[in-house]
N, C-alpha and C positions, 0 to 999 in steps of 0.2 A: 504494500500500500504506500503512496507516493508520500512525501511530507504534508503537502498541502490538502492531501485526500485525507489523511488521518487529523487533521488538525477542524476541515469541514463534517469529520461525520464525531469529533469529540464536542462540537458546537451546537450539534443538531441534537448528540446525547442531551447535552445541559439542557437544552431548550424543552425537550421531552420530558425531563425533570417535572416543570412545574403543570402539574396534574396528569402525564401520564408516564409513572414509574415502571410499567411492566415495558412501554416500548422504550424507555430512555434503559431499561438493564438489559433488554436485546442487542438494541445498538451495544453499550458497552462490550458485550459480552461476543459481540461481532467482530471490535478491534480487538480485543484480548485474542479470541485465534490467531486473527493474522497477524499482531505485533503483541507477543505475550509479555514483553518487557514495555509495556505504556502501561507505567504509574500513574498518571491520567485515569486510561480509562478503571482502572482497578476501583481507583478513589472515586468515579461515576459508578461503576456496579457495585459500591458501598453504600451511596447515598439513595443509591435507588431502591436497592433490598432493605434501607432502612426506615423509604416509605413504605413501602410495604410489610413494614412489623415485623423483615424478618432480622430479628438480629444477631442468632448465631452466623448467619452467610454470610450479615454487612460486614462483623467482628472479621472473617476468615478473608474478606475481599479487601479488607483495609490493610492488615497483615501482610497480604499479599501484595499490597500497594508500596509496603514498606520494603520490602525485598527487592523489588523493580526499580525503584530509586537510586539504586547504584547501576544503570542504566541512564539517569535523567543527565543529560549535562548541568541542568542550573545546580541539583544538586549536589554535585559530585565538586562545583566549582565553591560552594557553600561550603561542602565540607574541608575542602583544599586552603580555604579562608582559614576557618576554625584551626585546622591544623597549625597553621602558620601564626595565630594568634590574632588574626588583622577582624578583631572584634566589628567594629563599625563597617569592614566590608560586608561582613557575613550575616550580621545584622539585618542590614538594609534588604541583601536579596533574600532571604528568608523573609522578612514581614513584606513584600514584594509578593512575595510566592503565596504565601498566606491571605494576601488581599482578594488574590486570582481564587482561593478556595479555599476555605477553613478549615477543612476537615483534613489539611494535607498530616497525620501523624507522624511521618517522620520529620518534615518540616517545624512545627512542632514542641519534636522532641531536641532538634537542634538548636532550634531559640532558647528553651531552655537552657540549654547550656552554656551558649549564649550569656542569657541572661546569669547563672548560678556564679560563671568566670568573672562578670561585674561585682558580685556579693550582692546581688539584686532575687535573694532566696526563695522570698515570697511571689514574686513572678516567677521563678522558676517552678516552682511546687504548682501555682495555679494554671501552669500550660502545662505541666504532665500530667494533672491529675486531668485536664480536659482531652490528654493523647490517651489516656485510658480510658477514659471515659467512653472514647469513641471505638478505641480496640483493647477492650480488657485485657488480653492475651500478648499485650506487647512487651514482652520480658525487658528491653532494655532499657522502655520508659519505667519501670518500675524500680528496675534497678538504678536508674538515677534518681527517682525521688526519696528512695531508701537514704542516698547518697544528701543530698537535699536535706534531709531532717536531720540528716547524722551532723552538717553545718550549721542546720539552727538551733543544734543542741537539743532535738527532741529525739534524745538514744532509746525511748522506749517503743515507739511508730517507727525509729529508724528498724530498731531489732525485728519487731513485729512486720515489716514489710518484708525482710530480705529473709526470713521464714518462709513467704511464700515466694519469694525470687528465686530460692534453693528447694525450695519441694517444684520448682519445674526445673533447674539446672542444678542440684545435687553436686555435681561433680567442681561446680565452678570455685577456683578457689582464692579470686578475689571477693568474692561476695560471702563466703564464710569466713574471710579474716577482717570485714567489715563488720560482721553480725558480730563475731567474736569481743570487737572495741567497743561496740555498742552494749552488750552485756556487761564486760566490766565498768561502765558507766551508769547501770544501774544496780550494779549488785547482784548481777547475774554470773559471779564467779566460776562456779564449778561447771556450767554448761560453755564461758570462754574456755575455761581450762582444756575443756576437753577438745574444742574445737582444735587451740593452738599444740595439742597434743599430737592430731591428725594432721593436720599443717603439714608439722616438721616432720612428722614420718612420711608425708607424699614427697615434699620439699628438703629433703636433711640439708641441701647446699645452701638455703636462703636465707640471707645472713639477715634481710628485715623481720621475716615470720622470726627468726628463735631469738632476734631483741625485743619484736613484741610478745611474746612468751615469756622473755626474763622479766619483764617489766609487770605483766598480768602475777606469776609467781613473787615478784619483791611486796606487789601489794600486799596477795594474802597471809603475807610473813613466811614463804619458803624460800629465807634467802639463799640458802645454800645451792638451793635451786635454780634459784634465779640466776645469782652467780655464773653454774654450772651455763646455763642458756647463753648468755653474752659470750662466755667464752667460747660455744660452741659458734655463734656465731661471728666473734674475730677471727677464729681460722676458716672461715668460711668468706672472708671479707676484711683483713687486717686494717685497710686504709677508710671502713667507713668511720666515721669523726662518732657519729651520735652514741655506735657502741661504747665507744670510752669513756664518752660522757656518761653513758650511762650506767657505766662502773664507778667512776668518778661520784655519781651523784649516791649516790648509797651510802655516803660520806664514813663508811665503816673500811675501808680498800686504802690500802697507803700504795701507793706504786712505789717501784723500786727503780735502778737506773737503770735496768735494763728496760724496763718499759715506759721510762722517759724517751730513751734513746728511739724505742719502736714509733712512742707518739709524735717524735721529731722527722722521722721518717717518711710517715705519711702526715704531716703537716707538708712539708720541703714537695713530698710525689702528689698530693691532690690535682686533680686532675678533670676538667670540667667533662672530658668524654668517657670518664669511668660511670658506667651506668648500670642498676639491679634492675632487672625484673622488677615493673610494680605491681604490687600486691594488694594495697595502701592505696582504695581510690579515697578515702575522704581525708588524704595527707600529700596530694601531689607535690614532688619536689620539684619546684622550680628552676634553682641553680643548685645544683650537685657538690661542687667545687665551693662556693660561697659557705654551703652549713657544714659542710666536712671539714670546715676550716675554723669556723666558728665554732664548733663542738671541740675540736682538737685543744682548741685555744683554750676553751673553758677545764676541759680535762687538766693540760699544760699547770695551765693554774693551779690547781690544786693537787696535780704531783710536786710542784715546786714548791707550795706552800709547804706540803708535807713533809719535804726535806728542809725545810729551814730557809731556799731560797729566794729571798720574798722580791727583791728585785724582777728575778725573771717569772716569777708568778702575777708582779703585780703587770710587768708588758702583756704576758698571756693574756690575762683577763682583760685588760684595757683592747686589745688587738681585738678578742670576740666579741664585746659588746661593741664595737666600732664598727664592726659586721651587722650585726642585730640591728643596732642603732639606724643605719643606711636601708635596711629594708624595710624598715617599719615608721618612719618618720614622725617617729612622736612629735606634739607641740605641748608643750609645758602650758604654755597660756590659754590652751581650752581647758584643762582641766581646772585652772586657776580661775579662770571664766564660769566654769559651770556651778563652784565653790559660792562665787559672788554670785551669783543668781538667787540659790537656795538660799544663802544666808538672807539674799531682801526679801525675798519670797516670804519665806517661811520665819512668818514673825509668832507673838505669842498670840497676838490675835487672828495668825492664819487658823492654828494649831485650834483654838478656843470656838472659832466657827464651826468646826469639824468635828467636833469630839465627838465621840461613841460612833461616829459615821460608818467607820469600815465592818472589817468581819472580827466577831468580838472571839473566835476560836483563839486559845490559849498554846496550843499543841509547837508552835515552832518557837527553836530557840538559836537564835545567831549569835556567832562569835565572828566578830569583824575588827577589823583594823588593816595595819599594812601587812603585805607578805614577811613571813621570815620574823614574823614580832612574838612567835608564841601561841597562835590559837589553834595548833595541830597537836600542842600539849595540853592546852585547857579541853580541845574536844575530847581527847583521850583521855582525862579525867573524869571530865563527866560523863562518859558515856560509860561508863564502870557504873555510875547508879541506878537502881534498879529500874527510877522512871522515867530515865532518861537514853536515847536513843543516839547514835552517831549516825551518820550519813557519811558525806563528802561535800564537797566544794559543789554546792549548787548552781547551774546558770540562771536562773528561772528570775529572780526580782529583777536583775538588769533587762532581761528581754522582755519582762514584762514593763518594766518602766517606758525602755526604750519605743517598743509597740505601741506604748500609749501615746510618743510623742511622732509618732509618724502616720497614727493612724487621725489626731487631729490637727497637727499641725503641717505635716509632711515633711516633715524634720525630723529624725531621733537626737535630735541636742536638743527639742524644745518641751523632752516630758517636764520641766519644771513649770512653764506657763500652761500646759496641760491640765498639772494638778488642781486647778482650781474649782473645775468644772468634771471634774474625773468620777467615775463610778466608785467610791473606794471600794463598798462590800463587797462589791464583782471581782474589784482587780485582787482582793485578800482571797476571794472563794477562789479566784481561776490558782494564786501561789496555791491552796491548800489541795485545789484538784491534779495540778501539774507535776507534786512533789511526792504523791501518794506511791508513787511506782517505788520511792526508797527507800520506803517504811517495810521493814521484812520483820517487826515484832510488835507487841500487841502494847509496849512501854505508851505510855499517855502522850507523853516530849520528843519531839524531835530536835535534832541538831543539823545549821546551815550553816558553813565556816567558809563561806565564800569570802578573804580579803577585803575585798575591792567593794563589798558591799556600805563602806564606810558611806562613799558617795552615794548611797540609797537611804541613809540612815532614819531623813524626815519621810521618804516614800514608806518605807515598814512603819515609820509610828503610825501614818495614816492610814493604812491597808488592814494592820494587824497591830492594831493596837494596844493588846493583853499581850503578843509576843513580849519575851524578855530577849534582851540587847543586853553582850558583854564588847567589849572593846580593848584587844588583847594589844597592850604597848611596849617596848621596847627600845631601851637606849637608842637614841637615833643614831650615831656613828655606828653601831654591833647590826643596828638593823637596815642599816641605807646599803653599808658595805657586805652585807650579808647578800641582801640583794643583785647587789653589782655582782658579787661571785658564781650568781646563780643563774642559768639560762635557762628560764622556766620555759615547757612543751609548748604554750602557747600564751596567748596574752602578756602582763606586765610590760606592755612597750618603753613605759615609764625606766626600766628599770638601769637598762641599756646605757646612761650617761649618765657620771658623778653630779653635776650639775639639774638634772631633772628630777634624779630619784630622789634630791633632796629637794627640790620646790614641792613634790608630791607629797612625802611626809611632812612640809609647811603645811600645805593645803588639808593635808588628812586632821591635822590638830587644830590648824585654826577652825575646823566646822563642827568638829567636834567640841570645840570649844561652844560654840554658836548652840550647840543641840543641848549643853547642859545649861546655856544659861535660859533658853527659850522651852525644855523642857525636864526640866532638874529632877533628878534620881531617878530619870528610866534609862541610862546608858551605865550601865557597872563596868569600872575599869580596872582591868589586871595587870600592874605592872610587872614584869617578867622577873625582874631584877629580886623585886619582894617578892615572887613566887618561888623562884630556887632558894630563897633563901629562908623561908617560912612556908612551906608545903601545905601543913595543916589550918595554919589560920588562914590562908588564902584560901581554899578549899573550902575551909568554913562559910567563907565570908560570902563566897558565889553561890554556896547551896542557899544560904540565908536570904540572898537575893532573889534565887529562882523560886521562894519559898517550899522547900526539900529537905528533908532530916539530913544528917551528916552520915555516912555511912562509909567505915575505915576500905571499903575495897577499892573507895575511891586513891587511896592514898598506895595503891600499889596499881597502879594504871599500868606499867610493864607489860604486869603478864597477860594484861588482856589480847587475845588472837585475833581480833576483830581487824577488819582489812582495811589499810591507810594507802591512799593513795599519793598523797602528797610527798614533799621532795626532804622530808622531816619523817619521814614514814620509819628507817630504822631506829633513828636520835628517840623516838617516843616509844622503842621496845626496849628500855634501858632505863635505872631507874635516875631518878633526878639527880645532874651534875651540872656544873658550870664550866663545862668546857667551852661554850660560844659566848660565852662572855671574854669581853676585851680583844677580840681579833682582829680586829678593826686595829690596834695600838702600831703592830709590825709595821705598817703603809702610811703609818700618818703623814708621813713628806708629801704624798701624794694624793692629799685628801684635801686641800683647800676651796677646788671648785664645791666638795659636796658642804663644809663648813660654812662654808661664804652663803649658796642656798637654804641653807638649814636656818642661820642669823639667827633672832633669839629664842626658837624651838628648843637649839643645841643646850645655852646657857638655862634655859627656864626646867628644863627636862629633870623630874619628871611634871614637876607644875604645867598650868596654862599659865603662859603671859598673858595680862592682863589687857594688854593692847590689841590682844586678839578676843576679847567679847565683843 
């Protein structure tokens, strides 16, 4: 059939569309003989069987539309785009293509991705869920929204979708080391385990599956385990950076100089064209050479530190965060920005208008402050009592805050002028519906130790008003430079330069200042310093707050098994010492930018200045 001949009887199809569907799927089904490769007509003998109600054949004929598309040139040239990164080309002829027909599914399925590669999520999810919509059976659109939820941080829909991704592709084994991450993100340990179990026995060479293995084992306290894993995966891949790091971060591993020397090795041989199998769709690595390097560097640090040599520990570390720093472009002054918002915002007469507003459930309890200050010990303590419950590191108040400021302002910097008009009881019911997945015992209290929640502080009084707030603090120079040492998996952009991590813990105290003088004694603060050094009366003092009897098994938090996921995960199966105190001391020559930031935080510590009410 000529070009022109098929292009006049795919016109006549459409036309036949509107009121008569049995001849517009004849026609269709006329080009499909003679050009079985027209995605076209596939996508007309879909729309046509699906006026006529039938929709297992539309399902099968869209399906079928989807295979044929690697036949179409526009989109073969859409996906040649994609490949290459040239977003706004591929873009444009996909919603192009789309205009011409809606129903195109694999076009689609492209935009999304499209869309997902912008961090534009919510579009992404809302044009897969409409590519399934129109072909349930389309495995790949499902397995990108699995993918999709796994970046919006909803690891339970992520888990739940790529269950059925794998009861039709079983064998696929990216998609069971995604379901795997998504399990250990809910607490779904012993069914990750076994996944990463099967992994490495299909995989024994892959040196990502058995770091994400060491890493799932270091949680549930198998470190020996875990150990074993990382190692199996450096001889499986000696030059990958993040392995090291991730022996490094276990902060229990002293390296010796023979494995200085190896992580010098592959620092000097990093190599932007050494490349793994990915396994890891919802951790694409972008630059290979850039984090192998920055992991290296972070490792570096802390064999050096180990040996005493703080000079070339203190280059290492300065070198990775200067890495980190570049990809992530933090700006100190929006957070400094958002700080001043809230503080005008949220006066005592905001506070006073709204009382009782939200959802008056008791059940969550946050421990917030900055990274590295201490609340991976306070959770660990309490969650030794009987009514009380540990989690992890929550995403849920920032996405929900954030959600709020995009869905009325179309901004997520503007949930603060949001809140005035804001649902609260809704947005405390949706925290208490969201978080239900982490609760695995029948304890009354739960535990939300997400950091970074500090900047939510006035959103939780208003949501969750009976929630009790602890505020886990720490020497700022132990806690800025603790930081700086640390290359955390994700987030803490802040963390990355002496100079920002210390305007952040400005900003984290001056609002916290703002929160006790605008809402006094519902923020309990634990300084870290008084906690090693008085165990029982600090413990006292936090049950008294959370109103909780004292109960001594609190005071041996060690031996609880219970599964830590953070980067303080061994330090809290040990009992209380003051080894991370004064560490910060060795580098002080090279601490002036984070001093000069800090200004009278440093000197006021562990006080509020007063200049800052």
């Amino acid at each position: 059939m000529a070009t022109v001949t098929l292009d006049q009887a795919l016109a006549n199809a459409r036309q036949l569309l509107n009121g008569q569907p049995d001849a517009a799927l004849a026609q269709a089904r006329a080009i499909i003989d003679e050009v079985p490769t027209s995605s076209a007509a596939h996508r007309l003998a879909a729309q046509a069987l699906r006026a006529l109600g039938r929709e297992e054949e539309a399902e099968a004929a869209s399906l079928a539309a989807v295979s044929a598309a690697v036949h179409d040139e526009a989109m073969v040239a859409a996906a040649l785009a994609l490949a290459e990164n040239r977003l706004p080309d591929a873009e444009g002829a996909l919603r192009g293509r789309l205009r011409e027909d809606a129903t195109d599914v694999a076009a689609i399925r492209m935009l999304a991705e499209v869309a997902g590669r912008l961090g534009r999520y919510e579009d992404a999810e809302k044009l897969l869920s409409r590519a399934l919509q129109l072909a349930p059976g389309f495995g790949a659109a499902r397995a990108n929204l699995a993918t999709v939820h796994y970046k919006q941080n909803r690891f339970a829909k992520a888990a739940e979708t790529l269950e059925a991704v794998l009861g039709d592709d079983p064998d696929n084994p990216a998609h069971a080391n995604l379901r795997a991450a998504a399990l250990g993100r809910i607490g779904g340990y012993d069914e990750a385990l076994a996944l990463y179990a099967e992994l490495t026995r299909r995989f024994p060479d892959h040196a990502k599956l058995w770091m994400s293995y060491g890493h799932m084992l270091k949680t549930v306290g198998r470190q020996d385990d875990g150990i074993a894993a990382y190692r199996h995966a450096l001889a499986a891949d000696p030059g990958l950076g993040e392995i090291w790091w991730s022996l490094a971060n276990l902060k229990t591993i002293r390296f010796g100089a023979e494995e200085r020397a190896a992580m010098e090795a592959a620092l000097a041989a990093a190599d932007p064209t050494r490349t793994q199998t990915a396994l890891v769709a919802a951790e694409p690595d972008s630059d290979a050479r850039a984090d192998d390097r920055l992991h290296l560097h972070f490792a570096l640090g802390k064999a050096y530190d180990d040996a005493g040599e703080h000079g070339p520990a203190f280059r290492h570390y300065a070198a990775g965060n200067a890495i980190r720093s570049d990809q992530l472009g933090y700006r100190a002054a929006e957070t400094s920005a958002a700080v001043d918002a809230i503080i005008a915002a949220c006066t005592p007469e905001f506070f006073a208008a709204r009382a009782g507003a939200g959802n008056p459930a008791p059940d969550p309890l946050f421990i917030l402050g900055m990274p590295r200050a201490g609340s991976t010990l306070i959770e660990q303590i309490l969650s030794c009592h009987s009514a009380i419950e540990g989690t992890m590191e929550l995403p849920d108040i920032p996405a929900l805050a954030l959600g709020l400021g995009r869905e009325t302002k179309q901004d997520g910097r503007r949930w603060i002028e949001a809140l005035a008009e804001a649902p609260l009881a809704d947005l405390g019911a949706a925290f208490l519906e969201r978080t239900a997945v982490q609760r695995k015992t029948d304890k009354p209290f739960y535990i939300d130790k997400l950091p970074n929640n500090w900047l939510y502080t006035a959103f939780i009084r208003l949501i969750l008003p009976n929630a009790k707030i602890i505020d886990a603090r720490r020497h700022p120079l132990d806690c800025c430079f603790s930081n700086f040492r640390q290359h955390f998996a994700r987030g803490q952009a802040f963390s990355y330069g002496l100079g920002d991590v210390g305007a952040y813990y400005r900003d984290y105290v001056r609002l916290m200042a703002h929160i006790d003088a605008v809402q006094p004694g519902r923020v309990h603060r634990v300084i870290h310093e008084t906690l090693l050094d008085d165990p029982e009366a600090e413990v006292r003092a936090m049950l008294a707050f959370l109103d909780q009897p004292f109960e001594e098994a609190c005071l041996s938090f060690h031996a609880n098994a219970r599964a830590v996921r953070t980067a303080s995960s061994e330090q809290v199966r040990r009992p209380i010492n003051r080894d991370g105190v004064g560490q910060w001391q060795p580098y002080e020559k090279w601490l002036d930018p984070l001093k000069d930031a800090l200004g009278p935080v440093l000197t006021a510590y562990p006080a509020v200045p007063a200049d800052f009410r």
